[in-house]
N, C-alpha and C positions, 0 to 999 in steps of 0.2 A: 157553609163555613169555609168551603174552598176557595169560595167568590170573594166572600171577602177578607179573604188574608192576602188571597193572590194581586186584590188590588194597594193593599197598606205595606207589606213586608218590601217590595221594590222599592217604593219611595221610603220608607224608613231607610232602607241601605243605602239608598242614593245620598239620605241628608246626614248619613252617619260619615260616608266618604267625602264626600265635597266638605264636610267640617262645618255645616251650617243648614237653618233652615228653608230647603227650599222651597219645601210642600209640607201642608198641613190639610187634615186630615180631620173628619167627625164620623162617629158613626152614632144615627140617626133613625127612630122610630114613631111610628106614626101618631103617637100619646107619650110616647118619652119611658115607657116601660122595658123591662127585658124582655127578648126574643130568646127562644130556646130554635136553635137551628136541626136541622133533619137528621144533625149527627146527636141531638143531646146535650151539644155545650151553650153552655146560658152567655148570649151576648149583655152587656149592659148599657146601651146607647147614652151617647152623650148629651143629647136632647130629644126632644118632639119637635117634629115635622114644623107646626107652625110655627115654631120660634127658631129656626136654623137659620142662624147666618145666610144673605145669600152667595153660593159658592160658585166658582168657576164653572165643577162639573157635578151634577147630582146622580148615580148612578143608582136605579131600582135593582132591588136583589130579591127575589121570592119566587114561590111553587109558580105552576102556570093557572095556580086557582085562587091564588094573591090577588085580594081585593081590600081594601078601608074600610076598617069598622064604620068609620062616617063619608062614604066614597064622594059625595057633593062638598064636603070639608076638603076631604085629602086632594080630591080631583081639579078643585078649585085653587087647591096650594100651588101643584105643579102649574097648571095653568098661570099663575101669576108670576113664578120664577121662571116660566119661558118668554112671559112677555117685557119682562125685565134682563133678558139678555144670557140667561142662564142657561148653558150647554145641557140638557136632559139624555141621557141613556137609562140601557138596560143590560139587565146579566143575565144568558140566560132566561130561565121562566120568567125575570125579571118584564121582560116583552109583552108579556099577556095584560098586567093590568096598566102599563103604559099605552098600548093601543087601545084599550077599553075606556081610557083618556079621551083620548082621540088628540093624541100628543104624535102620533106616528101618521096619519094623515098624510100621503104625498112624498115619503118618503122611501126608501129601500129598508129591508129590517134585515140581519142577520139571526136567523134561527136557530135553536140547535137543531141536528138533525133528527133526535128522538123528540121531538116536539113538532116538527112543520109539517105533518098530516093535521094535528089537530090546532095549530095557528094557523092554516090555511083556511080549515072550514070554518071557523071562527072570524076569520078577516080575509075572507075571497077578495076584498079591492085594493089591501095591499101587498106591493112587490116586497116578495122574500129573498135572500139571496144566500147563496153555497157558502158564501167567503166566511172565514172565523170571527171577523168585525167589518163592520161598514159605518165609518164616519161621513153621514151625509148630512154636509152644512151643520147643524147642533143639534141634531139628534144621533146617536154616539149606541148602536147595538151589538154584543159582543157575547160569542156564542158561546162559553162556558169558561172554567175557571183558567186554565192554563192560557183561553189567547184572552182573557183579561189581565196576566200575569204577561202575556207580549204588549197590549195595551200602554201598560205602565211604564213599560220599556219605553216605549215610545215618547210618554210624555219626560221621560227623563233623558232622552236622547233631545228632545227640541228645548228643556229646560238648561242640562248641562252640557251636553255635546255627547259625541258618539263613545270617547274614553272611558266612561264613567258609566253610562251605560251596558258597555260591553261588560266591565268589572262589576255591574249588582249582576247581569246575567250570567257571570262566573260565579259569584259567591255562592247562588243559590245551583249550580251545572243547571243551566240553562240552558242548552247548546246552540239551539238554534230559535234565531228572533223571527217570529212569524208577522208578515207583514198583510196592509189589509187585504193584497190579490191574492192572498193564500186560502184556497179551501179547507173547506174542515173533512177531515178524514173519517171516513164511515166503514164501516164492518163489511168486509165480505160473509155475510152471515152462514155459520156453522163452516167455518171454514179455517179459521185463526188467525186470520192475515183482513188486510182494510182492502177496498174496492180499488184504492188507487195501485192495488198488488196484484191486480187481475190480468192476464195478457188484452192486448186493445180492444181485439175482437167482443172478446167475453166483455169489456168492461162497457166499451158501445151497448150492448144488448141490455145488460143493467143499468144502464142510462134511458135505454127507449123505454124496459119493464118501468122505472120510475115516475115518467113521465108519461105513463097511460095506465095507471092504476084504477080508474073510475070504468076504464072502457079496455076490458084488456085484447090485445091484439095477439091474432093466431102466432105462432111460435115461427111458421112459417115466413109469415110478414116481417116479424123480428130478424131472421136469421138473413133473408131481401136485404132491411137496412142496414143488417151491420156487413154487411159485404162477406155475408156465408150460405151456402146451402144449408136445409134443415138438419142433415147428417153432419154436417161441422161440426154447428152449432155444438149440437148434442155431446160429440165430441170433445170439445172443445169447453164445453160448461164440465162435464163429468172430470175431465184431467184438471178445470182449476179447482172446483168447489168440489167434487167429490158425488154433485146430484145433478139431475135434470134441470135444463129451464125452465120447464113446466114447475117444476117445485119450488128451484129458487125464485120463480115468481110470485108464487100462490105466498113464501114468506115473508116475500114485498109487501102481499097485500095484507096479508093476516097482521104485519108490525103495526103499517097503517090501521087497520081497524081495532088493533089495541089503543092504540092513541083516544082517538075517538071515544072509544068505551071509556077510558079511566078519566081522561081529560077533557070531555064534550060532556053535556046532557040532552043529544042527540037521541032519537026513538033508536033502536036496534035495525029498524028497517032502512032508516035515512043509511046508518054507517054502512048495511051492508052495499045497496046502491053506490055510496059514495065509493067503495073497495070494488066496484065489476060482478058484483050476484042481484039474481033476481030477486035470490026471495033470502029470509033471513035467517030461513031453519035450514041452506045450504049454507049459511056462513056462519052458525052454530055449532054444525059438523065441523068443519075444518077449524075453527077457531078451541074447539074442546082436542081436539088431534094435536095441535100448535103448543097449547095452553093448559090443556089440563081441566081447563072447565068452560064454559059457553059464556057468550059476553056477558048476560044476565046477570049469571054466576058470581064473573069476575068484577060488575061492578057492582054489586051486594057488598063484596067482601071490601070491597075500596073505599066505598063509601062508609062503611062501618069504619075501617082502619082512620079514615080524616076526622070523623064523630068522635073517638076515644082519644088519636093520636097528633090528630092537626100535622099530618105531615106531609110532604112531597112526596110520589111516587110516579118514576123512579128519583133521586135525587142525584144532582149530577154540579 
């Protein structure tokens, strides 16, 4: 619901200020039915997929388990409005069944960050990237609702000019317009504050931990690259996070291997391998320590929750 207001409400104020219409707008389902969104409010689309106008920019918005009730139908659609010139993106979870297209082929995707352990292992051959949007050539990927809300901005900065733009970013305290070399900002986890809040040293080290989660590397090694001894380090992790590297890592990986569990139908043994354990009844342990129950556990209960509730989890 967040996604798609944050893309309509900018342009509605843009065409409310300029005193005319710049931009029009449809919202669009894949049989022309209502949508009940992950908040409960019933959208009521203004068409079905195969009869939409074709538009400038078609924007997917759904779970990361968003697929077409007739996916050779619906896959077939996109597939036609991109050969016909049509800009295709995604929002968010949006990403998952655009790639499953094979609409993202060759391109850069912007993921969100609670999503890119399990769009990684789902699509190992394509490039993901940190940034909050990446408009590559006409494929158009934008990491959640607020920088789909900078998005918009943008296209009403290149439609009206910068003045106009600036005043929808006021109406709504917008403060600040995120552009596409902007990263998205990620949790210093159990800490209150985001990674980009970490002193360098420490956020270095959170950078090597992320980028070797399958294989994780001695703490020692880490503290080598980040230009610290291991006693820094340690130091240095405890005064910003409050814990050990060793910990803050182990909850790198266990986020990681939630993904995977809720959002893969990967064997328990592959995610653990794919997180740095050997075996899957050590990453059982720590993931009930994490979590509260063992991945088993928690994807019983997920899969029952989509069976009754058809929902996104988490929804973002």
């Amino acid at each position: 619901m967040a996604c798609l207001t944050s893309a309509i409400e900018p342009l509605r104020a843009a065409n409310e200020i300029a005193g005319q219409e710049c931009f029009r707008w449809q919202v669009i389902s894949e049989d022309g039915r209502p949508v009940t969104s992950s908040a409960g409010v019933v959208f009521q689309p203004d068409c079905k997929l195969a009869e939409a106008e074709e538009p400038d920019i078609l924007l997917l918005s759904s779970s990361p388990q968003g697929v077409f009730l007739d996916e050779r139908t619906g896959n077939g659609r996109l597939r036609h409005l991109a050969r016909h010139g049509v800009t295709l993106g995604a929002v968010s979870g949006g990403a998952f069944p655009l790639a499953r297209a094979g609409l993202l082929d060759d391109h850069r995707v912007s993921v969100h960050w609670c999503y890119k352990a399990a769009f990684t292992a789902e699509f190992p051959d394509l490039e993901t990237a940190d940034e909050v949007m990446v408009l590559d050539r006409r494929r158009y990927t934008i990491s959640g609702a607020t920088a789909l809300f900078d998005f918009a901005l943008k296209l009403i900065e290149q439609q009206l000019g910068d003045a106009i733009m600036t005043e929808v970013a006021c109406w709504f305290q917008h403060p600040v317009v995120r552009t596409e070399d902007v990263r998205q900002k990620v949790p210093a986890f159990k800490t209150g504050g985001t990674a980009a809040d970490l002193p360098r040293a420490v956020a270095r080290a959170v950078e090597i931990f992320a980028a070797s989660l399958d294989d994780p590397l001695p703490i020692r090694e880490v503290a080598t690259r980040a230009g610290l001894s291991p006693r820094q380090l340690e130091r240095s992790f405890k005064a910003a996070t409050g814990q050990s590297p060793a910990i803050y890592y182990r909850t790198l990986r266990m986020n990681a291997a939630r993904q995977l569990v809720i959002y893969s139908h990967d064997p328990i043994s592959e995610i653990a391998h794919a997180v740095g354990y050997a075996s899957a009844s050590t990453l059982a342990q720590h993931y009930r320590e994490s979590f509260g129950m063992t991945p088993l556990e928690e994807r019983r209960q997920v899969n029952q929750f989509r069976v009754q509730d058809n929902r996104p989890i988490p929804s973002v």
